[in-house]
N, C-alpha and C positions, 0 to 999 in steps of 0.2 A: 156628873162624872160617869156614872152608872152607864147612860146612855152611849155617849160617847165610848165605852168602852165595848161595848155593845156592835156601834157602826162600825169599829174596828174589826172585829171578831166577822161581823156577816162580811166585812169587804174581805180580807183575810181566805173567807172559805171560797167567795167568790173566783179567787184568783187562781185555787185549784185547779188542775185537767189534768184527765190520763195521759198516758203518754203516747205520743203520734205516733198514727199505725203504721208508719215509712219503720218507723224503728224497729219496729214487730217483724218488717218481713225483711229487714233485714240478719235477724237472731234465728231464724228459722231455719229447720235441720240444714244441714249439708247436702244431703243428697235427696235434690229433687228432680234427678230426671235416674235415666236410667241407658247406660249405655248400649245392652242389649235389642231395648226396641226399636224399631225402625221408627224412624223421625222423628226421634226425639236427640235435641242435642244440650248440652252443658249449658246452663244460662250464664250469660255475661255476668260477672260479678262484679265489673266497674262500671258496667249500665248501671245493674241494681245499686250499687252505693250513687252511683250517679245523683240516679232518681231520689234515693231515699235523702239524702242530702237535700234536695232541691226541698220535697216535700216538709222536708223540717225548717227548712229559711221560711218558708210559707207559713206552715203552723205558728213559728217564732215574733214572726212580723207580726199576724193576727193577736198573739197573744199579748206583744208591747203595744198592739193598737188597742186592745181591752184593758192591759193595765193603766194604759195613759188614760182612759174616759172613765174608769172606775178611780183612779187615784183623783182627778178631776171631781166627780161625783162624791167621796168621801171630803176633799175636801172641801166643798161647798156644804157639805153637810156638816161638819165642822166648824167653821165661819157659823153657820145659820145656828147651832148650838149655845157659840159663845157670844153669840149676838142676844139670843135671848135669854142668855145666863148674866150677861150685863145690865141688860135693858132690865132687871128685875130688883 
């Protein structure tokens, strides 16, 4: 049982990850440009949500595609546990 609670715990930490850096630029100050310079203009801020959104569906997908091969992977770890907790 020990063990198993064990594979639980490493699959668990597995599934951690920081948070996508789409997110980050989009919390980032206000004011990144500056009116007075020359050529510099206002950045779009429905690009950048644009963007940052896109990059989070991406991050998201990745991440359901890692839970699904690790939940996968736990549970065949599982199965092979009480396979030989039977067998004994």
């Amino acid at each position: 049982m020990a063990a198993a609670s064990l594979l639980l715990q490493s699959a668990g930490r597995l599934l951690l990850r920081p948070i996508p850096r789409a997110a980050h630029e989009v919390s980032l100050p206000r004011r990144l440009y500056s009116s007075q310079a020359t050529g510099t203009s206002k950045p779009q801020t429905d690009m950048l949500l644009q963007r940052a959104q896109q990059d989070l569906t991406l991050e998201y997908k990745a991440l359901e595609e890692r839970m699904i091969s690790r939940v996968g992977n736990l549970d065949r770890g599982l199965d092979a546990l009480e396979d030989t907790t039977n067998g004994h």
